[in-house]
PAZAPA-4460 file (N, C-alpha, C; in steps of 0.05 Angstrom, whole numbers, plus 32768, in hexadecimal, padded with zeros to 4 digits):
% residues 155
    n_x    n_y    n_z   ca_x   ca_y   ca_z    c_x    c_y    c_z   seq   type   mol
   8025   8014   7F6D   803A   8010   7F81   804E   7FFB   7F77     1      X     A
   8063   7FFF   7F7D   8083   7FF0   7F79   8078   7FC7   7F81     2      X     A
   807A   7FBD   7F6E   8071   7FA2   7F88   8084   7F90   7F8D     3      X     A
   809A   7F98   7F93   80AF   7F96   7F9F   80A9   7FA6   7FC3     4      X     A
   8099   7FB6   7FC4   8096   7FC4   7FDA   807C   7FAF   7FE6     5      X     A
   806E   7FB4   7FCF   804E   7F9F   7FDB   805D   7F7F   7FE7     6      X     A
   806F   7F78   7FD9   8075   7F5F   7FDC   8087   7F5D   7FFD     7      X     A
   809A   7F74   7FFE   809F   7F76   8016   808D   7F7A   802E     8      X     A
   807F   7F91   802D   8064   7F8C   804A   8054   7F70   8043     9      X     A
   8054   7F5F   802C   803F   7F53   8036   8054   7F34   803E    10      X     A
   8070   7F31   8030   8076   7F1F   8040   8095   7F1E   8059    11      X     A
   809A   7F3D   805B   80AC   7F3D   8071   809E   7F4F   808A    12      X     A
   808B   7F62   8083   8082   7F72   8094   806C   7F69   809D    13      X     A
   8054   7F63   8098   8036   7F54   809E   8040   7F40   80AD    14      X     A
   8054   7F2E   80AF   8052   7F12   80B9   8061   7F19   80D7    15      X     A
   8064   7F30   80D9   8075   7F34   80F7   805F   7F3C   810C    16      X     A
   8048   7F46   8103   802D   7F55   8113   801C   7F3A   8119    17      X     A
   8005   7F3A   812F   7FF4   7F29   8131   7FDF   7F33   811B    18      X     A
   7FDA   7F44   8111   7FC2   7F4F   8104   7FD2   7F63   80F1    19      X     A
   7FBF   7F69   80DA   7FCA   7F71   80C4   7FD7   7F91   80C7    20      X     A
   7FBE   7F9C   80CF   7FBA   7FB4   80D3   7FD3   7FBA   80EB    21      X     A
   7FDE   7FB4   80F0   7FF6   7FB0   8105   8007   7FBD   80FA    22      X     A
   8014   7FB3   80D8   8020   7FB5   80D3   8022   7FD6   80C0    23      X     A
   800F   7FE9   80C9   800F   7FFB   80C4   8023   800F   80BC    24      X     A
   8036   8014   80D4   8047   8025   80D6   8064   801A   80C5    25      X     A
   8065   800C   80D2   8082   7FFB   80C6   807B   7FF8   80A7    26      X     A
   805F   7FFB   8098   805F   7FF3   807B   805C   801A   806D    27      X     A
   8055   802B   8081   8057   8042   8071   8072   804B   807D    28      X     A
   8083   803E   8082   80A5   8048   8090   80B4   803C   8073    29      X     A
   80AD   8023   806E   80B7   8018   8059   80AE   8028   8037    30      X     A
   809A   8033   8035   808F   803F   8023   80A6   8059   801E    31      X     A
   80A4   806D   8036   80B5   8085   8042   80CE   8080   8038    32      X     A
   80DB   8067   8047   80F9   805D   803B   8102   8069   8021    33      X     A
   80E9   8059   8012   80EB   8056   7FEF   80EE   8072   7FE0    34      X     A
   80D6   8083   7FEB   80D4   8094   7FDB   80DA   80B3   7FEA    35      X     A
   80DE   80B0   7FFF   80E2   80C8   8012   80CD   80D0   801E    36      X     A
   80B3   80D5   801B   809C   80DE   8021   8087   80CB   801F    37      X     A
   806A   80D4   802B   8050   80C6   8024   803E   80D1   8012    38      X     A
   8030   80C9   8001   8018   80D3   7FF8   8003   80CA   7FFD    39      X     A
   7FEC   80DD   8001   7FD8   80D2   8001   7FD1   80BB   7FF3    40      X     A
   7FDB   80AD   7FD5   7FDB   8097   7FC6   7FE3   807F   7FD9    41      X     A
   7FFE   8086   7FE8   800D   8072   7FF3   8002   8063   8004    42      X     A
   7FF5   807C   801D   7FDD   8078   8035   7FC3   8063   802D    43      X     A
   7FB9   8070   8018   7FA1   805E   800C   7FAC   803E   8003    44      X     A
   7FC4   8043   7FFA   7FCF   802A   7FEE   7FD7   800E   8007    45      X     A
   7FD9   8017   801A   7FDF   800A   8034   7FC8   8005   803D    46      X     A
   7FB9   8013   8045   7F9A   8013   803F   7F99   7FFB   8045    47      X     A
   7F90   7FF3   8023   7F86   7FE2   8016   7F91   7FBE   8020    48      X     A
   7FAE   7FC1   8016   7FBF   7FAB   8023   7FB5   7FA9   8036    49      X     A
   7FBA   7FB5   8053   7FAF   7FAF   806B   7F9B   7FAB   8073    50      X     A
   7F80   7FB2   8063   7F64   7FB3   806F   7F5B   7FC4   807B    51      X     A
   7F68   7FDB   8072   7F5F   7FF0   808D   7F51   800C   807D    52      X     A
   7F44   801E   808A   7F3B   802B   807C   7F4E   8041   8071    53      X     A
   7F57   8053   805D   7F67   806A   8056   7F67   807C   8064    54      X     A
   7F53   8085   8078   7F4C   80A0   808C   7F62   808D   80AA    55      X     A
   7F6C   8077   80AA   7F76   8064   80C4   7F92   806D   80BF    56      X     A
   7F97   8067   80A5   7FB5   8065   809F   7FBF   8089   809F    57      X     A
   7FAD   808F   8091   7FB5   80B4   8092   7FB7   80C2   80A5    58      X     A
   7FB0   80B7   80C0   7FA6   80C5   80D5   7FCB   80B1   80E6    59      X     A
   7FD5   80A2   80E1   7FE8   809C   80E7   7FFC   809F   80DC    60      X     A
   7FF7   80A5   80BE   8010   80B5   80B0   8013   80DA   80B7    61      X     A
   7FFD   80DF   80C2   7FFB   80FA   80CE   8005   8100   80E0    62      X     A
   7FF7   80ED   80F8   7FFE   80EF   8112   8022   80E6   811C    63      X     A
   8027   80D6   810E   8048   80D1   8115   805A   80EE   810D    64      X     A
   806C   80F7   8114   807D   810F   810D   808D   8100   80F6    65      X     A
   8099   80E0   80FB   80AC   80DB   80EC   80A4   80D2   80CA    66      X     A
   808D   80D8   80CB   807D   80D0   80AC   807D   80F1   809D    67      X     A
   8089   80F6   8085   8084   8105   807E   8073   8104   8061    68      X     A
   805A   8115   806A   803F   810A   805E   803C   8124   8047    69      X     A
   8039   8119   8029   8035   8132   8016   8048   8147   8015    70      X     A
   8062   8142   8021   807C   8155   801C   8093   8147   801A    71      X     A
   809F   814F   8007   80BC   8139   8000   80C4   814F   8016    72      X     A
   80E1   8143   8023   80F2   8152   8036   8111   8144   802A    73      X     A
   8121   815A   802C   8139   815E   802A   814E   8142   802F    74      X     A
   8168   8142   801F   817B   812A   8026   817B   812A   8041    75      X     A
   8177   8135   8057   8184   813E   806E   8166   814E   807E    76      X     A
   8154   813E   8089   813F   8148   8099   8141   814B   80B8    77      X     A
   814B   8165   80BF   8155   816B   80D0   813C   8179   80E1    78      X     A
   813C   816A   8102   8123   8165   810E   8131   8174   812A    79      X     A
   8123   8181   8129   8122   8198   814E   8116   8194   8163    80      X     A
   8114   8189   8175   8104   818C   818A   80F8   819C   819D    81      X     A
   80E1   81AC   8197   80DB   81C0   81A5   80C9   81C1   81BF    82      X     A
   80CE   819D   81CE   80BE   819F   81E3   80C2   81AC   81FC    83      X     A
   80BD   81A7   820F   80C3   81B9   8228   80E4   81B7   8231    84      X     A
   80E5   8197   8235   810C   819C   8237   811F   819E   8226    85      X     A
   8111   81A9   8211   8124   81AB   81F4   8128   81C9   81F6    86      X     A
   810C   81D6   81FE   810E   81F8   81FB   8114   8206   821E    87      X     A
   8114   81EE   8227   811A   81FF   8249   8147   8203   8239    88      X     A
   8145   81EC   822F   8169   81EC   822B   8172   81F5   8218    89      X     A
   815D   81FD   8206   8170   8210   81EE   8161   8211   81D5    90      X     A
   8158   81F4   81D4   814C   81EB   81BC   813E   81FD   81A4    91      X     A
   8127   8212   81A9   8123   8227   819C   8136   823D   818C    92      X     A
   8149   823A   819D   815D   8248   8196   8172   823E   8183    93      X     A
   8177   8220   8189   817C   8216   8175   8177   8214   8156    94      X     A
   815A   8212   8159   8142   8213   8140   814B   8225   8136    95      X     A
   814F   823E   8143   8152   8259   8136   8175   825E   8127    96      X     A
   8182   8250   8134   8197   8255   812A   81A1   8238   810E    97      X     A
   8195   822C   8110   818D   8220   80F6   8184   822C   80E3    98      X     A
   8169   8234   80E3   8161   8249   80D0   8176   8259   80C5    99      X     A
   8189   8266   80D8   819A   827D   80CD   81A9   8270   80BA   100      X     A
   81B7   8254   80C1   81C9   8245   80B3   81C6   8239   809E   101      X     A
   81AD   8236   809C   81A1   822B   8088   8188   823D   8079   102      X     A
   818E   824E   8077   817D   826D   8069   8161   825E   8067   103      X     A
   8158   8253   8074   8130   824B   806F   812F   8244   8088   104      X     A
   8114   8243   8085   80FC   8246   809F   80F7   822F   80A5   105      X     A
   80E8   822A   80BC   80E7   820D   80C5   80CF   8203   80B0   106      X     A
   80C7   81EF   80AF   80BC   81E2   8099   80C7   81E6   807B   107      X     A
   80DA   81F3   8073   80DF   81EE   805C   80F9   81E0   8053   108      X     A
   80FE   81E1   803C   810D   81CF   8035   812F   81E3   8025   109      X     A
   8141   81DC   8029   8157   81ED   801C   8154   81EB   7FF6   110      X     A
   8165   81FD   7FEF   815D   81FF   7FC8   816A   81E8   7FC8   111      X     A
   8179   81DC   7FC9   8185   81C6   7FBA   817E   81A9   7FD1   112      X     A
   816A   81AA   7FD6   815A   8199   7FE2   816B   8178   7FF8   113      X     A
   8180   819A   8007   8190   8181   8014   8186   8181   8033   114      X     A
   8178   8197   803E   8170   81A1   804F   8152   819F   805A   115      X     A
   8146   8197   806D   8125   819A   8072   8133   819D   8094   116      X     A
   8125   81BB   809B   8120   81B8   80B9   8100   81B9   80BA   117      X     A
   80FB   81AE   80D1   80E3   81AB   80E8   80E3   81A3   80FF   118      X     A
   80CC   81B4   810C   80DB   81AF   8127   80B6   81A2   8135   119      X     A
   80C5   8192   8148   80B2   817C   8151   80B3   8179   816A   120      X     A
   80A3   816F   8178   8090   8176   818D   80A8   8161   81A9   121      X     A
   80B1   814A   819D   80C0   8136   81B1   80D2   8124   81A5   122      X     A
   80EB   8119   81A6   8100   8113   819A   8107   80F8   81BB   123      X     A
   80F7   80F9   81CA   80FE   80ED   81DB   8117   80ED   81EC   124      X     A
   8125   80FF   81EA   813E   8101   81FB   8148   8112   8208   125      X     A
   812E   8120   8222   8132   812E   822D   814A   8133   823F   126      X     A
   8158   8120   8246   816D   8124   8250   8185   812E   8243   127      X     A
   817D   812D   822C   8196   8141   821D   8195   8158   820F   128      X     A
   8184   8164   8219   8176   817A   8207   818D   8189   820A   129      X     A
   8184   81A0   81F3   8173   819E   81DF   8186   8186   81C6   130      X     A
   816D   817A   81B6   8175   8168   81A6   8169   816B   8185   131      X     A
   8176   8159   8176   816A   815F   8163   8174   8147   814A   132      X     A
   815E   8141   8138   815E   8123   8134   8169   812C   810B   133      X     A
   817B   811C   8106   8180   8126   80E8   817E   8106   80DE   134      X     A
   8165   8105   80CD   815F   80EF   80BC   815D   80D6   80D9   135      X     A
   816B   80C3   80D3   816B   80AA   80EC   8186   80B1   8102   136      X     A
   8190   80C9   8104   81AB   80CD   8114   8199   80E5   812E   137      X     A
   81A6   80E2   814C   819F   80F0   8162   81B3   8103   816A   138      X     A
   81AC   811D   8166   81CA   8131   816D   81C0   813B   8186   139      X     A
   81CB   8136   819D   81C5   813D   81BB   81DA   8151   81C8   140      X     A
   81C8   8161   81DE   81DB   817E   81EC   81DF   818F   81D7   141      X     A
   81D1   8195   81C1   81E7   81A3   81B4   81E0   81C3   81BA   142      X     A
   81F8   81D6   81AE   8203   81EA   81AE   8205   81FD   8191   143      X     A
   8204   8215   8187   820A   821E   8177   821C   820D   8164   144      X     A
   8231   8217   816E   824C   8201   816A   824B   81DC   815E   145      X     A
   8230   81CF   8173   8239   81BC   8169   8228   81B7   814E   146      X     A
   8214   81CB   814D   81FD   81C7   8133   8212   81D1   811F   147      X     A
   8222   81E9   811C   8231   81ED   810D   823C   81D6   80FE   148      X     A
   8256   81C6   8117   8261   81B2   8106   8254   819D   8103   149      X     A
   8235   819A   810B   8229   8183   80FB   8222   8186   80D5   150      X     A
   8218   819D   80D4   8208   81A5   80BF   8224   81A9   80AA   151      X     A
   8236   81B6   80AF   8254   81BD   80A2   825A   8197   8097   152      X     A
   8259   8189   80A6   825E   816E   809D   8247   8166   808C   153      X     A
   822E   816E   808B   821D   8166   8076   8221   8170   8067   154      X     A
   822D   8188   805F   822F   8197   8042   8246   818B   8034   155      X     A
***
Protein backbone atom coordinates (compact mmCIF):
# COMPACT_ATOMS: atom_id res chain seq x y z
CA UNK A 1 0.00 0.00 0.00
CA UNK A 2 0.88 3.78 -1.05
CA UNK A 3 2.32 5.18 2.49
CA UNK A 4 1.35 8.29 1.74
CA UNK A 5 -2.23 6.72 2.17
CA UNK A 6 -1.04 4.73 5.47
CA UNK A 7 0.37 7.96 6.65
CA UNK A 8 -2.88 9.76 6.04
CA UNK A 9 -5.41 7.35 8.08
CA UNK A 10 -3.00 7.05 10.61
CA UNK A 11 -2.32 10.79 11.16
CA UNK A 12 -5.40 12.81 9.77
CA UNK A 13 -8.09 10.09 9.88
CA UNK A 14 -7.43 7.82 13.22
CA UNK A 15 -7.01 10.95 15.40
CA UNK A 16 -10.68 12.21 14.68
CA UNK A 17 -12.41 8.70 16.17
CA UNK A 18 -12.37 7.79 19.94
CA UNK A 19 -11.22 4.27 18.96
CA UNK A 20 -9.37 3.00 16.12
CA UNK A 21 -11.67 0.81 14.52
CA UNK A 22 -13.90 3.96 14.19
CA UNK A 23 -12.05 5.00 11.72
CA UNK A 24 -13.13 2.35 9.39
CA UNK A 25 -15.19 3.84 6.81
CA UNK A 26 -13.70 7.16 6.27
CA UNK A 27 -10.12 5.09 5.77
CA UNK A 28 -11.68 2.62 3.03
CA UNK A 29 -13.46 6.06 1.38
CA UNK A 30 -9.97 7.38 1.28
CA UNK A 31 -8.47 4.13 -0.21
CA UNK A 32 -11.71 4.27 -2.99
CA UNK A 33 -10.68 8.05 -3.62
CA UNK A 34 -7.16 6.77 -4.76
CA UNK A 35 -7.77 4.04 -6.74
CA UNK A 36 -11.53 3.92 -7.64
CA UNK A 37 -12.44 0.59 -6.16
CA UNK A 38 -11.67 -1.92 -3.12
CA UNK A 39 -9.87 -5.08 -3.08
CA UNK A 40 -10.00 -7.56 -1.06
CA UNK A 41 -6.00 -6.63 -0.47
CA UNK A 42 -7.17 -3.12 0.47
CA UNK A 43 -9.94 -4.52 3.13
CA UNK A 44 -7.32 -6.80 4.76
CA UNK A 45 -4.88 -3.92 4.56
CA UNK A 46 -7.14 -1.65 6.86
CA UNK A 47 -7.57 -4.59 8.73
CA UNK A 48 -4.50 -4.66 10.01
CA UNK A 49 -3.88 -0.71 10.65
CA UNK A 50 -6.98 -0.71 12.62
CA UNK A 51 -6.98 -3.86 14.63
CA UNK A 52 -9.79 -5.29 13.33
CA UNK A 53 -10.43 -8.47 11.89
CA UNK A 54 -10.57 -8.67 7.61
CA UNK A 55 -14.14 -10.55 7.74
CA UNK A 56 -15.21 -6.67 9.93
CA UNK A 57 -13.88 -4.48 7.31
CA UNK A 58 -15.31 -6.65 4.27
CA UNK A 59 -18.58 -6.95 5.64
CA UNK A 60 -18.55 -2.95 5.67
CA UNK A 61 -17.01 -2.58 2.43
CA UNK A 62 -19.96 -4.84 1.30
CA UNK A 63 -22.60 -3.69 3.18
CA UNK A 64 -22.27 0.18 2.22
CA UNK A 65 -23.69 0.72 -1.55
CA UNK A 66 -21.15 3.62 -1.80
CA UNK A 67 -17.93 1.22 -1.62
CA UNK A 68 -17.34 -0.37 -4.70
CA UNK A 69 -15.81 -3.70 -3.74
CA UNK A 70 -13.71 -5.95 -6.47
CA UNK A 71 -15.11 -3.83 -9.53
CA UNK A 72 -13.45 -0.75 -10.97
CA UNK A 73 -16.64 1.46 -12.10
CA UNK A 74 -16.73 3.96 -14.72
CA UNK A 75 -15.47 7.97 -14.83
CA UNK A 76 -19.13 8.67 -14.10
CA UNK A 77 -20.94 6.02 -11.53
CA UNK A 78 -24.29 6.66 -12.12
CA UNK A 79 -26.58 5.42 -9.12
CA UNK A 80 -30.62 4.81 -9.35
CA UNK A 81 -32.76 4.52 -6.74
CA UNK A 82 -35.06 1.79 -6.78
CA UNK A 83 -36.79 2.13 -3.42
CA UNK A 84 -40.43 2.43 -2.88
CA UNK A 85 -40.63 6.37 -3.51
CA UNK A 86 -38.24 6.28 -6.23
CA UNK A 87 -40.39 3.45 -8.13
CA UNK A 88 -43.96 4.67 -6.93
CA UNK A 89 -42.52 8.06 -9.14
CA UNK A 90 -40.84 6.79 -11.97
CA UNK A 91 -37.62 5.68 -10.87
CA UNK A 92 -37.59 2.05 -12.58
CA UNK A 93 -38.41 3.60 -15.44
CA UNK A 94 -35.82 5.77 -15.33
CA UNK A 95 -33.25 2.82 -14.84
CA UNK A 96 -34.66 1.61 -17.96
CA UNK A 97 -34.32 4.44 -20.01
CA UNK A 98 -30.74 4.80 -19.08
CA UNK A 99 -29.96 1.51 -20.17
CA UNK A 100 -31.37 2.48 -23.59
CA UNK A 101 -29.00 5.56 -23.56
CA UNK A 102 -26.34 4.09 -22.55
CA UNK A 103 -26.53 0.58 -24.56
CA UNK A 104 -25.62 -1.67 -21.11
CA UNK A 105 -27.37 -3.17 -18.39
CA UNK A 106 -27.47 -2.16 -14.98
CA UNK A 107 -24.33 -3.34 -13.31
CA UNK A 108 -22.15 -2.89 -16.11
CA UNK A 109 -19.88 -0.61 -17.17
CA UNK A 110 -19.87 1.43 -20.85
CA UNK A 111 -16.71 0.25 -23.57
CA UNK A 112 -14.85 3.20 -22.99
CA UNK A 113 -15.26 3.01 -19.33
CA UNK A 114 -17.02 6.42 -18.84
CA UNK A 115 -20.18 4.94 -17.68
CA UNK A 116 -21.22 2.41 -14.57
CA UNK A 117 -25.01 2.21 -13.87
CA UNK A 118 -26.48 0.56 -10.61
CA UNK A 119 -29.23 0.82 -9.09
CA UNK A 120 -29.59 0.89 -5.24
CA UNK A 121 -31.90 0.32 -2.71
CA UNK A 122 -31.99 4.33 -0.96
CA UNK A 123 -30.37 7.63 -2.05
CA UNK A 124 -32.19 9.23 0.85
CA UNK A 125 -34.31 11.74 -0.89
CA UNK A 126 -37.57 10.67 -0.98
CA UNK A 127 -39.07 13.74 -1.44
CA UNK A 128 -37.79 14.14 -4.75
CA UNK A 129 -38.14 11.14 -6.37
CA UNK A 130 -37.29 9.65 -8.46
CA UNK A 131 -33.52 10.47 -7.92
CA UNK A 132 -30.35 9.49 -8.91
CA UNK A 133 -26.77 9.97 -7.55
CA UNK A 134 -23.72 10.46 -10.34
CA UNK A 135 -20.30 10.01 -8.55
CA UNK A 136 -20.67 12.79 -5.39
CA UNK A 137 -23.54 15.00 -7.39
CA UNK A 138 -27.72 14.51 -6.48
CA UNK A 139 -30.03 14.73 -9.69
CA UNK A 140 -33.64 15.11 -8.20
CA UNK A 141 -37.48 14.92 -9.89
CA UNK A 142 -36.04 13.84 -12.80
CA UNK A 143 -37.69 13.14 -16.20
CA UNK A 144 -36.70 11.47 -19.43
CA UNK A 145 -35.69 14.83 -20.60
CA UNK A 146 -33.80 15.75 -17.67
CA UNK A 147 -31.53 12.38 -17.65
CA UNK A 148 -31.05 13.15 -21.26
CA UNK A 149 -29.46 16.58 -20.72
CA UNK A 150 -27.58 15.34 -17.78
CA UNK A 151 -25.69 12.43 -19.44
CA UNK A 152 -25.38 14.64 -23.06
CA UNK A 153 -23.20 17.03 -20.70
CA UNK A 154 -21.09 14.08 -19.54
CA UNK A 155 -20.17 12.98 -22.92
Amino acid sequence: MDERIKKEIEEKIVPKYRTRRSACMASLQLIQAQKGYLTREDMEYVAGLLGMEPVEVEAVGRFYTMYNVERPVGRYHIQVCENLSCSLMGGEHILKHIERLLGIKTGQTTSDRRFTLSAVQCLGSCGTAPVMQINDDYYENLTEKKVEEILERLK
